[in-house]
C-alpha positions as CSV (number, residue, x, y, z in Angstrom):
1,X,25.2,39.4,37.4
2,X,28.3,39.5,35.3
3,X,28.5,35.3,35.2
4,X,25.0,35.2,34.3
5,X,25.3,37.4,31.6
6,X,28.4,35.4,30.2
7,X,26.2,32.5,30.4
8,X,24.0,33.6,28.4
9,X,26.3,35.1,25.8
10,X,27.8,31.5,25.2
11,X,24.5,30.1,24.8
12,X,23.6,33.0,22.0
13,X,27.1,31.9,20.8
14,X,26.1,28.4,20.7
15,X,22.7,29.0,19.2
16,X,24.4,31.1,16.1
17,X,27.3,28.3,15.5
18,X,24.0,25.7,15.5
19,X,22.0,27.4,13.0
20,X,25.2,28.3,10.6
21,X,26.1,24.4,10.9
22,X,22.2,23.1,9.6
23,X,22.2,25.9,7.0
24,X,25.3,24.5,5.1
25,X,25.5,22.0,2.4
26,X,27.3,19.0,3.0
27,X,27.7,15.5,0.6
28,X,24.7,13.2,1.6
29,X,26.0,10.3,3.6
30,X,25.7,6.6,1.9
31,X,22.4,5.2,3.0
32,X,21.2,2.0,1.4
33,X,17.9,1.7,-0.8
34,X,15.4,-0.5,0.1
35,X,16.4,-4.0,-0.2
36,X,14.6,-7.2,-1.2
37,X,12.9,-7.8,1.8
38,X,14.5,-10.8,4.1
39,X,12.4,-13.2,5.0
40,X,13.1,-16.3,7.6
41,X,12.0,-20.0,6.5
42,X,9.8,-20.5,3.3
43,X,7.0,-19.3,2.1
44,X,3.8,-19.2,4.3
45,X,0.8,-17.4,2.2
46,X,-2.3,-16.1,3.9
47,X,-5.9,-15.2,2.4
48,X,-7.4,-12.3,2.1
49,X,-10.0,-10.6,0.2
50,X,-10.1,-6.9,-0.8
51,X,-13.3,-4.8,-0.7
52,X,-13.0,-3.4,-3.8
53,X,-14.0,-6.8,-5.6
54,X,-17.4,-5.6,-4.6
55,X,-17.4,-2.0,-5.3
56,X,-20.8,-2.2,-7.0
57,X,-22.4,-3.3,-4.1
58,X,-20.3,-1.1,-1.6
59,X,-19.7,2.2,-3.5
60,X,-21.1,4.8,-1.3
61,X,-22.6,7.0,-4.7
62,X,-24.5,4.2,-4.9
63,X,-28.7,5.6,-4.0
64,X,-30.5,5.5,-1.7
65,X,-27.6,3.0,-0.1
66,X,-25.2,0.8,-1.1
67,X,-26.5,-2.9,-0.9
68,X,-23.7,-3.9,1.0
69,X,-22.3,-2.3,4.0
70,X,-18.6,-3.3,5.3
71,X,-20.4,-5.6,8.2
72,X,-21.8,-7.5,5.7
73,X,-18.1,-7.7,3.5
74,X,-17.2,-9.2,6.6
75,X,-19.6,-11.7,7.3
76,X,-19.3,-13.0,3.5
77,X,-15.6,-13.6,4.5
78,X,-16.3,-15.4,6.9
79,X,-18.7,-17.6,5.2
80,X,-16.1,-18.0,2.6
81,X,-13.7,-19.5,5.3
82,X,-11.4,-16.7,4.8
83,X,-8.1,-15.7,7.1
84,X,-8.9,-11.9,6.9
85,X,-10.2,-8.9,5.0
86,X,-9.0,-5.8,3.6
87,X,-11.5,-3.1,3.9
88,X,-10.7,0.0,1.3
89,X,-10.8,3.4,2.4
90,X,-13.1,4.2,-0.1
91,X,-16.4,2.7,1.2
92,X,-15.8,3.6,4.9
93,X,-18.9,6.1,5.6
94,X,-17.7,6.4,8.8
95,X,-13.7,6.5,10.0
96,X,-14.7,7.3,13.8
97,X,-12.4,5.9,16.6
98,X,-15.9,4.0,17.6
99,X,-16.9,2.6,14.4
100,X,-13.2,1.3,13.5
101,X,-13.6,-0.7,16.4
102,X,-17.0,-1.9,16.1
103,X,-15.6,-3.5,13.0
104,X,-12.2,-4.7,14.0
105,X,-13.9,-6.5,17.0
106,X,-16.6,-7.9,14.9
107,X,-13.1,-9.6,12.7
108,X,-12.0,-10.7,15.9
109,X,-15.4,-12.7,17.1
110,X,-15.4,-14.2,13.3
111,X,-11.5,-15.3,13.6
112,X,-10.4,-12.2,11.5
113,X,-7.6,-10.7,10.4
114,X,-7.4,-6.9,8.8
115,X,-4.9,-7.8,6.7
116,X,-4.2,-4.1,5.2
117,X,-6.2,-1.5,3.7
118,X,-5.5,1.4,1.1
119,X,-5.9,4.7,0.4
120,X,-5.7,6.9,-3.2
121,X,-3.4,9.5,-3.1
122,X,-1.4,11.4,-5.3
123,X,2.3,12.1,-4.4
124,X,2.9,13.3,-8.1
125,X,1.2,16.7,-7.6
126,X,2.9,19.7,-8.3
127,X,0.9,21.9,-6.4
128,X,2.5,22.3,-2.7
129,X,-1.0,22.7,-1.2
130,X,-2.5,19.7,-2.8
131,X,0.8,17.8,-2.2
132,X,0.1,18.6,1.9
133,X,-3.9,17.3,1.8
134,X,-2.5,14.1,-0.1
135,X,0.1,13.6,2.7
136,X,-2.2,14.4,5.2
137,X,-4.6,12.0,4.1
138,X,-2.4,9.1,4.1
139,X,-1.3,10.1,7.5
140,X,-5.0,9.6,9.0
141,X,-5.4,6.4,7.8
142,X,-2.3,5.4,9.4
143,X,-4.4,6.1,11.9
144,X,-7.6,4.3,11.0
145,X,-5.4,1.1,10.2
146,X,-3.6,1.2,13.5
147,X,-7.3,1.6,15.5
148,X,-8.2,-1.4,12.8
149,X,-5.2,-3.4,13.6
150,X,-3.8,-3.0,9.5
151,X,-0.5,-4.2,8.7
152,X,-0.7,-2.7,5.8
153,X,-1.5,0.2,4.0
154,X,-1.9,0.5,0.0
155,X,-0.2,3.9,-1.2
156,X,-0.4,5.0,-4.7
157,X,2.8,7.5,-7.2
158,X,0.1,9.0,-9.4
159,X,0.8,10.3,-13.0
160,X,2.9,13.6,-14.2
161,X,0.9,16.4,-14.8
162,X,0.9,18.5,-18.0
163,X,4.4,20.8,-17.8
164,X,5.5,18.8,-15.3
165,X,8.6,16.3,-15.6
166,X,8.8,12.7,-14.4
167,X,11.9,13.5,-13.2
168,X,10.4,16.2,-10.6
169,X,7.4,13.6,-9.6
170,X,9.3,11.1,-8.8
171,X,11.4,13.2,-6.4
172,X,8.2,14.6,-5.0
173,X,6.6,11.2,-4.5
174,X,9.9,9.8,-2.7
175,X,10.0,13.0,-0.4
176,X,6.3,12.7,0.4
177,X,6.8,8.7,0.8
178,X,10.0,8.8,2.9
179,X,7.9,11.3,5.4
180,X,4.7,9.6,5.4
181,X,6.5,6.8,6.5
182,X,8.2,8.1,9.2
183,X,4.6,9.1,10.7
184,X,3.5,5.4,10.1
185,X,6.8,3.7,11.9
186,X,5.5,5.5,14.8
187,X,2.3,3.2,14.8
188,X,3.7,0.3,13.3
189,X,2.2,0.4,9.8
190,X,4.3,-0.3,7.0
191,X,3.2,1.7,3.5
192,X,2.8,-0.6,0.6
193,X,3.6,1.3,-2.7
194,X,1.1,-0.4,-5.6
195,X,2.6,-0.7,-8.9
196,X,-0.6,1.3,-10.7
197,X,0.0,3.0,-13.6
198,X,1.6,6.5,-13.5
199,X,5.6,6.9,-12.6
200,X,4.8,3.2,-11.8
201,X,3.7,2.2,-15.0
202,X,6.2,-0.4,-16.4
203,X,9.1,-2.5,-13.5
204,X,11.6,-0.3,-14.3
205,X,9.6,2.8,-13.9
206,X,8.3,0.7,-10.1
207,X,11.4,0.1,-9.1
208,X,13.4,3.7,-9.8
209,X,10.9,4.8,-6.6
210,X,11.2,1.8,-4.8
211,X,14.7,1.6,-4.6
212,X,14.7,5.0,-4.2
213,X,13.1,5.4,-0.8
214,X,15.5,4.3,2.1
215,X,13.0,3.3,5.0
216,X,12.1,0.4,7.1
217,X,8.4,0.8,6.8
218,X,8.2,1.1,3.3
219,X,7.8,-2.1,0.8
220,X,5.6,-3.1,-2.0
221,X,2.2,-4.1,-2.9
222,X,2.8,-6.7,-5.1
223,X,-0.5,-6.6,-7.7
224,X,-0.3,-9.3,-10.0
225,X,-2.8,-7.5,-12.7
226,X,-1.7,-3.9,-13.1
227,X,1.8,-4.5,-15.3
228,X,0.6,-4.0,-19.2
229,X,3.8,-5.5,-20.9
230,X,5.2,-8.2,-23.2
231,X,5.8,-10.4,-20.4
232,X,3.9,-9.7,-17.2
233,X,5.0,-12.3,-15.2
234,X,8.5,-11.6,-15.6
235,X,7.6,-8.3,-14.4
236,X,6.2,-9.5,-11.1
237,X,9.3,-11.9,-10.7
238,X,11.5,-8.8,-10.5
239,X,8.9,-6.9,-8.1
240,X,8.2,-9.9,-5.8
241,X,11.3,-9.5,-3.5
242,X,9.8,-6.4,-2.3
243,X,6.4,-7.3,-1.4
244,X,5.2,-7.0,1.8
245,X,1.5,-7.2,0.7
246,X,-0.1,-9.0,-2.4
247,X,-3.6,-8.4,-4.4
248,X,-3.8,-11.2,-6.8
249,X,-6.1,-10.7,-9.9
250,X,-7.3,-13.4,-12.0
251,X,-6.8,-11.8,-15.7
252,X,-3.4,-10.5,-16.9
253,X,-2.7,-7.9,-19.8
254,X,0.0,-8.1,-22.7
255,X,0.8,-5.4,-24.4
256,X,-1.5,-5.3,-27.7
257,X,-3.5,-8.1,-26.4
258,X,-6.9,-8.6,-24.9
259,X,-7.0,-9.4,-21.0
260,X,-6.4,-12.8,-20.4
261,X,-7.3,-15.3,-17.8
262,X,-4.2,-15.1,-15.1
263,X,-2.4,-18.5,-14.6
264,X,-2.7,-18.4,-10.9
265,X,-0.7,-21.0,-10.1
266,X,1.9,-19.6,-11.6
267,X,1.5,-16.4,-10.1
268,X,1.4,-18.2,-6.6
269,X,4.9,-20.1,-7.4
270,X,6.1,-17.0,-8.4
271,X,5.7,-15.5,-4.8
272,X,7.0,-18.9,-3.7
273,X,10.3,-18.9,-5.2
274,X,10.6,-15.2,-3.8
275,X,9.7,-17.0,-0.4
276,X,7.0,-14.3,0.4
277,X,5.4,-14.4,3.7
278,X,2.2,-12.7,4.6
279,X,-0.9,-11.8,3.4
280,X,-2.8,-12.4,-0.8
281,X,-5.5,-10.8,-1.1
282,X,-7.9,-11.5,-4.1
283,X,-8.9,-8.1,-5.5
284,X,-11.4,-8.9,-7.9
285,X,-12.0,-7.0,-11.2
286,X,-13.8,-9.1,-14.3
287,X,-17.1,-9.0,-15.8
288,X,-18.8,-12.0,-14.0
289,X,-21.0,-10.6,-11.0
290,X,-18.0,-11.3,-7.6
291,X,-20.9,-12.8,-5.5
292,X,-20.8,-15.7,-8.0
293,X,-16.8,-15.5,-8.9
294,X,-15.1,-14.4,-6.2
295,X,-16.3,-17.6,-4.3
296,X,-15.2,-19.8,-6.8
297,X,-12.0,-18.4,-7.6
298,X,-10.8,-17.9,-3.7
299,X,-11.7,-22.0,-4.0
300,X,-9.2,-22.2,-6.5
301,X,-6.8,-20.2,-4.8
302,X,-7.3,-22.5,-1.2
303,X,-6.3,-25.4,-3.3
304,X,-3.0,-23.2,-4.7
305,X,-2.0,-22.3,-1.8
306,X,-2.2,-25.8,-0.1
């Protein structure tokens, strides 16, 4: 009786010292940012094509039914000739464990790939409850892409909310980055930050989040329309090292101009020179109806990409 209850007076003992030891502050221990990513032989681009080039045909306000359902995105891929899809989480009516694989087997039987897909979020919220449903959302669909076979998932900042300081959003939207992508590590999904307006706005603004997130399954979606800035392609020359997945759009916006027609062969050598490997998927967003552009232009892009 009497070793027993030394035992377990050491093991209160022990229990105590534990708990004192994680409640003190100590110096945070040098960890690297994330660094340009490293990528073995040259280049080797892939084609994809996002869903939301045909949001007005798959937008699921649309009454009584959207014109197009994902099984039909999929067999205009393949009719286009295409490596792979990326299906948005926006027009999924259904996300069950049986419908995710009805689809990813029907890219399988048409040769293919799911290259990615994305999901809006906001990791800029100040308000705690709101910050846990946007966590938790991008945590199921690290699901939903691992069911689909994704390599990819799009992940968005968001924008500072009135009182609110960019400062404090930015340290909110790391937090909530570094710990969804600890839950998508676990099922071997990397999250693809999109530089989309926000805390994201301009490169520098991109890149004071990006290389402030330390984690392996972490990089960059690399979207060659969403920089508004003197010189746009010198934006995405500083971004490209990061990229792990790429929507290419064929207009590009200077500050105090019109949009103009991308140069696309520009934008493909500068993904070259960074010797990206992986998937680029054509997100389509101009006025001509995409049945009748987006064929043409992934034509153009084929030809680019040799």
């Amino acid at each position: 009786m009497e070793d027993r209850t030394r035992t377990n007076e050491r093991r209160r003992f022990l229990q105590a010292g534990l708990v004192a030891v994680a409640g003190m502050s100590f110096p945070e221990s040098p960890a690297a940012a994330i660094e340009p990513v490293r990528r073995n032989g040259k280049s080797h681009i892939r084609l994809s094509i996002a869903a939301y080039s045909f949001r007005q045909y798959l937008s699921l306000n649309i009454k009584p039914k959207p014109p197009m359902t994902l099984d039909d995105f999929v067999d205009l891929a393949a009719e286009m000739n295409l490596d792979a899809i990326e299906p948005t989480a926006y027009y999924f009516a259904d996300t069950s464990p049986e419908y995710l694989a009805h689809l990813k087997g029907k890219c399988t039987r048409l040769g293919l790939d799911i290259s990615g897909t994305a999901v809006g979020n906001n990791f800029c919220t100040p308000n705690p409850s709101k910050l846990r449903e946007e966590i938790q959302s991008v945590k199921n669909w690290v699901e939903h892409a691992s069911r689909l076979g994704a390599k990819t998932i799009r992940i968005f900042a968001g924008p500072v909310d009135k009182g609110d300081t960019e400062e404090k959003a930015r340290a909110r939207c790391v937090e909530a980055i570094q710990e969804t992508c600890d839950y998508a590590g676990k099922y071997g999904v990397i999250l693809a930050l999109e530089n989309h307006g926000g805390i994201v706005t301009t490169i520098d603004q991109m890149l004071a989040v990006v290389q402030a997130v330390k984690h392996e399954w972490f990089g960059v979606n690399w979207d060659s329309g969403n920089f508004v800035s003197a010189d746009p392609y010198a934006d995405l020359t500083r971004l490209a090292p990061y990229a792990v997945t790429v929507q290419i759009k064929t207009e590009i916006h200077r500050t105090g101009q019109k949009k103009d027609e991308a140069d696309l062969k520009r934008l493909i050598g500068i993904l070259r020179t960074a010797n990206y490997r992986g998937y680029v998927a054509l997100e389509y967003e101009a006025a001509e109806d995409p049945k009748t552009a987006v064929p043409r232009h992934i034509e153009t892009l084929k030809k680019l990409m040799g």
